[in-house]
C-alpha positions as CSV (number, residue, x, y, z in Angstrom):
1,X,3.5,8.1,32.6
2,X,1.1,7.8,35.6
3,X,-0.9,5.1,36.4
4,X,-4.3,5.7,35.9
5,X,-6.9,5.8,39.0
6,X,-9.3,4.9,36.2
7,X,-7.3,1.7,34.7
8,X,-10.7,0.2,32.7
9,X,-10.7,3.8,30.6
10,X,-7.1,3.7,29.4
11,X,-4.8,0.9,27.5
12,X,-1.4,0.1,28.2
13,X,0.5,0.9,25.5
14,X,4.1,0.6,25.4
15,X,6.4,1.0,22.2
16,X,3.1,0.8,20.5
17,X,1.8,-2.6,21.8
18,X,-1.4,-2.7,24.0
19,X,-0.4,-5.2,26.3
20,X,-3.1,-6.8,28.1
21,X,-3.2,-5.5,31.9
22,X,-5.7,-4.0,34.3
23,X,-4.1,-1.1,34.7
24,X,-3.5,1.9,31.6
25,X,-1.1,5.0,31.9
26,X,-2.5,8.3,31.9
27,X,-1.4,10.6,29.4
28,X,-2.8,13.4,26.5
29,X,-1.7,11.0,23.8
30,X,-2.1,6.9,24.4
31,X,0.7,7.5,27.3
32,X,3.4,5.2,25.3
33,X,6.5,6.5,27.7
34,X,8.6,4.0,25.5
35,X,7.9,5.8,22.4
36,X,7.7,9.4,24.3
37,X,11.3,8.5,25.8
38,X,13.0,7.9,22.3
39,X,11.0,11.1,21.1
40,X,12.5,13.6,23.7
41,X,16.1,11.5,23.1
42,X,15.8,12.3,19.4
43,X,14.2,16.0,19.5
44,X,17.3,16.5,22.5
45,X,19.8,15.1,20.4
46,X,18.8,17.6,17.4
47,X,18.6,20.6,19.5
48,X,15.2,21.0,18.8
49,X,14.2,21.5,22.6
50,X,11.8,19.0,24.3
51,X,8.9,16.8,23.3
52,X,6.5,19.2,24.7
53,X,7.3,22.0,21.9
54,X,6.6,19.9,19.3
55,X,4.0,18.0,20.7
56,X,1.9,20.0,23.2
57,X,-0.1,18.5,25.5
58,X,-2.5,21.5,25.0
59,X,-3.2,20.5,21.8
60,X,-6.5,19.0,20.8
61,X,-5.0,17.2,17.4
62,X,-2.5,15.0,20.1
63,X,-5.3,14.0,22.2
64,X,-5.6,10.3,22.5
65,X,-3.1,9.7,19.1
66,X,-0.7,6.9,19.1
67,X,2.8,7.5,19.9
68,X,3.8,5.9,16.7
69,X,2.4,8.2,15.0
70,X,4.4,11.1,16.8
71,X,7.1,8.8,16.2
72,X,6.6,9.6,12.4
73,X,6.5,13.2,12.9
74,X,9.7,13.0,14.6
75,X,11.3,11.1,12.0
76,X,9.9,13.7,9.3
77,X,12.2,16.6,11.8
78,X,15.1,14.3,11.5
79,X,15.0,14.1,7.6
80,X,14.3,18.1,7.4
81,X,17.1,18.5,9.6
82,X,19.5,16.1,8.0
83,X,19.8,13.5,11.1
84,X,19.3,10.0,10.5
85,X,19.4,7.1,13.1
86,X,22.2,5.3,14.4
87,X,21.4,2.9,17.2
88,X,18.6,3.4,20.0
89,X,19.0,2.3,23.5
90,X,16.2,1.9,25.9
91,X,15.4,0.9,29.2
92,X,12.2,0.1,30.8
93,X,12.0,0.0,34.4
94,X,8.5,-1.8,35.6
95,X,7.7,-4.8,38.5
96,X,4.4,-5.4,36.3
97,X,3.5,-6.9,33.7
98,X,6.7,-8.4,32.5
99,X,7.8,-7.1,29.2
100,X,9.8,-9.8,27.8
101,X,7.3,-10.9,25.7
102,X,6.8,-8.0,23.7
103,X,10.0,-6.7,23.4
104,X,10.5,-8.2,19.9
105,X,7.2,-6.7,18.9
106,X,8.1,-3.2,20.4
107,X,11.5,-3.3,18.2
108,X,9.8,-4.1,15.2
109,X,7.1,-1.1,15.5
110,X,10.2,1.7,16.4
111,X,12.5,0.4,14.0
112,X,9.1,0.8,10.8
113,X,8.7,4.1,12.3
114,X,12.1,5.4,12.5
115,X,13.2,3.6,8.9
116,X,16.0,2.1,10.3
117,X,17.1,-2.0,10.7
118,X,16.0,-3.6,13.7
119,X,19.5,-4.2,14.9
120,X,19.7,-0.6,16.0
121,X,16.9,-0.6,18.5
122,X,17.9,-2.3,21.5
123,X,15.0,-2.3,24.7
124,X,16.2,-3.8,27.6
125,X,13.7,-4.3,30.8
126,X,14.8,-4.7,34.7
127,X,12.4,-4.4,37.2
């Protein structure tokens, strides 16, 4: 995501928690590039193409939705195409603000939307 030039009209959102910092990301949807990353991994891995096809940007019904909810759409391809998860592997690459503290909560949401344990999502952050 970008970094909004208007931070006060935008949220950071990441993995689906808002995480309190005076700057959003700017984005059609809330701009969760966790949650966008594991999307394009999971639509890649299926052969399905990219994000984008599935999830236009151009598209009025994805304006300002939660990722989490895309999330649940992208499970619902997996299902229909017979893929299910096996571990998910992230990185998040970010000086500020620190992301330790929401990690666990971050894991939690991916793993509810993906229907899979929490062991299999790892996020890891380095800055």
């Amino acid at each position: 995501g970008k970094i909004c030039s208007q931070p006060e009209n935008r949220k950071l959102i990441i993995g689906g928690v808002t995480i309190p910092y005076e700057k959003g990301l700017l984005g059609h949807s809330d701009a969760d590039v966790l949650s966008h990353a594991i999307i394009e991994a999971i639509i890649g891995a299926m052969g399905l193409k990219d994000i984008g096809t599935h999830f236009s940007d151009q598209d009025p019904q994805y304006e300002g939705i939660s990722s989490l909810l895309l999330l649940d759409k992208t499970y619902e391809m997996m299902v229909q195409q017979g893929y299910q998860i096996v571990n998910v592997d992230s990185l998040i690459i970010i000086e500020k603000p620190k992301m330790a503290p929401y990690i666990d909560e971050m894991r939690k949401n991916i793993s509810e939307h993906l229907h899979c344990d929490i062991k299999m999502i790892n996020i890891n952050n380095i800055i």
